[in-house]
N, C-alpha and C positions, 0 to 999 in steps of 0.2 A: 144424908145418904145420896150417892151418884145414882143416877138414873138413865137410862137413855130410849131411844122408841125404834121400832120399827123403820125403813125408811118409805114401805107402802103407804103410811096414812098419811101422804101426800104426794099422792099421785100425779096432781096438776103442775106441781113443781119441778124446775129442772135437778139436778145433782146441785149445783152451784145455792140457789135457793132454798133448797131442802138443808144444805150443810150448816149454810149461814143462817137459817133459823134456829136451830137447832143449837148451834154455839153461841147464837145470841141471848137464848132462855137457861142457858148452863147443865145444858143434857152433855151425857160424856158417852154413849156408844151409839152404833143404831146396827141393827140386823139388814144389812145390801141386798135389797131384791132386784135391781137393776129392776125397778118399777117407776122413774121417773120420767115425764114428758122429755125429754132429752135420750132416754136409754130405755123406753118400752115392752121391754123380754119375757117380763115376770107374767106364767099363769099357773095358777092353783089347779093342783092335782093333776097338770099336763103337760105340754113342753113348748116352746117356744123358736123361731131359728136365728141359731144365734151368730149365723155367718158375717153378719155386719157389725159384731162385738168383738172388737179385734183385741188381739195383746196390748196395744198400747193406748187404746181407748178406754181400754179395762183400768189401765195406770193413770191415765187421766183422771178417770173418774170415781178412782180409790184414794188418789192423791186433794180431789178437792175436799171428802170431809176431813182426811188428816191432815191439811194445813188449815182449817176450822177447827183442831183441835176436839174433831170426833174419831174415837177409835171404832175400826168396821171389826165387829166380833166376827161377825158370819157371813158367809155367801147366803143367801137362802135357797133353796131350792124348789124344796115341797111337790115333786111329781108324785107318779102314781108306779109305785115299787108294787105293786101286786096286778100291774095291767097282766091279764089272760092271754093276751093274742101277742107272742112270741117274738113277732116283727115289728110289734109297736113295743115293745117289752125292751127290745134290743133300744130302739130310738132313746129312750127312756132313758136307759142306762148310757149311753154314748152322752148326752144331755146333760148328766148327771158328772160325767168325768171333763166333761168341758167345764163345766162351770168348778171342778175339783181343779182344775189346769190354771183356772182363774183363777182363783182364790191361793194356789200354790207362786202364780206369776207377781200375786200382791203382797204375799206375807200376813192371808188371812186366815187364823188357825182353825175357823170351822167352816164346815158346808153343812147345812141342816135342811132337814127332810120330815115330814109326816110318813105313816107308812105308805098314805094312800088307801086310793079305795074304787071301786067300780060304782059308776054312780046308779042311784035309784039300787044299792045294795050295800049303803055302807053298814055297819055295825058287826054284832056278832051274830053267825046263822050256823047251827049245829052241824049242817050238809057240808059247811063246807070251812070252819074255822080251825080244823088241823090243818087241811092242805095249805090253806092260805097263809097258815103259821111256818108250817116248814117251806113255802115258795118264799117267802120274803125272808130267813133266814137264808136261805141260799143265794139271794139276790144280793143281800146285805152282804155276806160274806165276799163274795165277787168285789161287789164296791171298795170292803175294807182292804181289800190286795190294791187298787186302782188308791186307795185314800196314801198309804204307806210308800207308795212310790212315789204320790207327789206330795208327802210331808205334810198330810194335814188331817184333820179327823173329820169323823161324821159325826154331826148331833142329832138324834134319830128325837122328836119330837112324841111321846106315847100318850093316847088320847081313850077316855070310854068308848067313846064309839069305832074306836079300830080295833084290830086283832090285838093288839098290845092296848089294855085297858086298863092296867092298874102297874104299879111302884113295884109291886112282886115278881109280876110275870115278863117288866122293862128288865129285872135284875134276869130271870131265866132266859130270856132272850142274847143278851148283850152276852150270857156264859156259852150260851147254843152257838153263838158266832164266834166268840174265843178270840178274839183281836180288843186290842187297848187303844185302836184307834175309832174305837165305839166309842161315842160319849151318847151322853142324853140332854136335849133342850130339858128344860121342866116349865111348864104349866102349867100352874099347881089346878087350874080353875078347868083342864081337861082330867086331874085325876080326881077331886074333889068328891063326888058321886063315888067313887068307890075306895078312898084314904083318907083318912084324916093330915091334919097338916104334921105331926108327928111321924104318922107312918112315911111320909111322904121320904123325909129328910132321912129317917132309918135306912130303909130300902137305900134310895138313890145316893146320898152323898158323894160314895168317893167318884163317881160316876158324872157328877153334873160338868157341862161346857159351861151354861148358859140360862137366864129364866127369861120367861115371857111373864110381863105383869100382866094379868089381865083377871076377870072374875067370872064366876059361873054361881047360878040358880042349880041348887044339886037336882032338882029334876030339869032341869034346861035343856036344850037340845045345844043351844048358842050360847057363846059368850058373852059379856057385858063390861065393861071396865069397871074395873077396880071402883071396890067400895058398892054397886049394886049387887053383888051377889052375896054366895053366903060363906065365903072365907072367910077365917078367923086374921085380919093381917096383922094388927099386934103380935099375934103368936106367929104367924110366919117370918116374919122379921124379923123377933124374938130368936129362930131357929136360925133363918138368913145369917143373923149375926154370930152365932154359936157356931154351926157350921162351914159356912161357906162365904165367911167376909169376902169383900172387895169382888166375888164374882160377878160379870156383867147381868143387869136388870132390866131390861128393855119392856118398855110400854109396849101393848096390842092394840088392837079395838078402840081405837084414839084418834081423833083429828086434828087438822089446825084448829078446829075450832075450840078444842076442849083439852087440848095436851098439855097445857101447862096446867090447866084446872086438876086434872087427875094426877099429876105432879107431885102436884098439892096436897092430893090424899095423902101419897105415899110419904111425904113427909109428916105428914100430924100421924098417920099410922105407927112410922117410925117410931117418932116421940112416945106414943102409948105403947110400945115395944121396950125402954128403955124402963118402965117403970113394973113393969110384969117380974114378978120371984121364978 
C-alpha cells in the first residue's frame, strides 16, 4: 500500500530535505503546509503573511518534491473559518484564496481546511452551535465560488470536537453548501468517538479528496499515531481497498523519528486487511 506524510512533521527541514527523505523511504504523497525551515507560513487555526511566498517560489518549491517523485495532494491550510470578528474573518478568507491561487499556480487539486475554532471554546455549545453552523456554511460557500474559479477544491477536514462532528452531518453540510468542489479530508481517528469505520466509508465515500493516517483513543481529546488508538485498521483498509483504492494516505502525528516505523504499521495492517471475509 502507497503511503505518504504530512510535510509538518518535519519542521526542521528545508523543502529539499523533507522531499529527499521522504522519496528516499518510498512514501508517495505529502499534504504542503509550506511549514519547512526554508518556507515557514504554516499556523494552525490562524494565518500567516504570505507576501514573501511569491508565484514562482511557490513553483520552486512544489517542483522539488515532484522531481523526488512526491505528489503534493494538498495545500494545507487549516485557518479559523468560524473567526467572529468580521475584519479578521475577512484576513482569513483572502489567506485562504491565496494559498487557493497557489495551489491553482501548481496544479494542486486540493487546499484543505479544519472548520476551525475560537480557542479556549472549541467543541459543541448549545448557545451557539446553529449560528456557528450556518456562519461557516456561508463562509464555505464564498470559498467554494473563489475554489471553481481557480480550478481546485476544498477538503474541509470534520472533527468531534468542531461543529461538524460526525460522517452524517460532513454529508448535511457539504448538501447545505451545494458545490462539488466540496470535498472531505477523512480522519477517520477525528470521527472515531462518534462512527464506526463502516459508517465512516457509508456517509463520506463519494465525497473523499484525501485521508490523514492517524489514530485516536475514542474518549481522547488528541491524536496518536496509528496503531495506539482504538481503530479497527484491518477493517479500515479492508474498506480503504473496497471503496476508495489508490486514494492519497498521508501519515499525521509522525516524525523523523518514527515515520517510517508507523509505515510499518500500515503495512502489517494492510496485510491483516487482505485476509478479513
Amino acid at each position: 500500500m502507497n503511503v505518504g506524510v504530512v510535510s509538518r512533521s518535519f519542521p526542521a527541514l528545508s523543502n529539499k530535505e523533507t522531499a529527499e527523505l521522504l522519496a528516499k523511504n518510498g512514501f508517495k504523497w505529502t499534504e504542503l503546509c509550506f511549514s519547512q525551515s526554508d518556507s515557514n507560513y504554516w499556523v494552525y487555526n490562524g494565518r500567516s503573511d504570505l507576501s514573501s511566498l511569491s508565484d514562482e517560489r511557490s513553483k520552486e518549491i512544489v517542483e522539488t518534491y515532484r522531481i523526488n517523485g512526491i505528489e503534493v495532494t494538498a495545500i494545507g491550510v487549516f485557518t479559523n473559518l468560524l473567526e467572529p470578528d468580521e475584519k479578521e474573518l475577512e484576513k482569513n478568507l483572502s489567506y485562504f484564496e491565496r494559498l487557493m491561487e497557489i495551489a491553482s499556480i501548481n496544479g494542486v487539486p486540493y487546499v484543505s481546511s479544519e472548520c476551525g475554532f475560537i480557542p479556549g471554546m472549541r467543541g459543541i455549545n448549545a448557545e451557539t452551535y446553529e449560528t456557528a453552523f450556518l456562519r461557516l456554511v456561508e463562509n464555505v460557500k464564498w470559498l467554494v465560488e473563489k475554489a471553481k474559479h481557480y480550478n481546485v477544491s476544498i477538503a474541509l477536514e470534520p472533527c468531534v470536537l468542531d461543529v461538524v462532528p460526525s460522517a452524517k452531518r460532513t454529508v448535511d453540510f457539504i448538501n447545505q453548501v451545494g458545490s462539488d468542489r466540496l470535498k472531505v479530508l477523512l480522519d477517520p481517528a477525528n470521527l472515531i468517538a462518534n462512527n464506526s469505520e463502516e459508517e465512516m466509508f457509508s456517509y463520506l465515500t463519494p465525497h473523499i479528496a484525501y485521508f490523514h493516517g492517524k489514530d485516536r483513543k475514542v474518549n481522547d481529546t488528541y491524536g496518536r499515531a496509528i496503531g495506539d488508538g482504538d481503530i479497527d485498521w484491518p477493517l479500515f483498509l479492508k474498506l480503504y481497498h473496497k471503496h476508495t483504492e489508490g486514494i492519497p494516505f498521508i501519515l499525521e502525528y509522525v516524525t523523523r523519528d518514527n515515520f517510517c516505523k508507523i509505515r510499518d504499521r500500515v503495512v502489517k495492517f494492510d496485510e491483516l486487511a487482505l485476509t478479513l471475509k
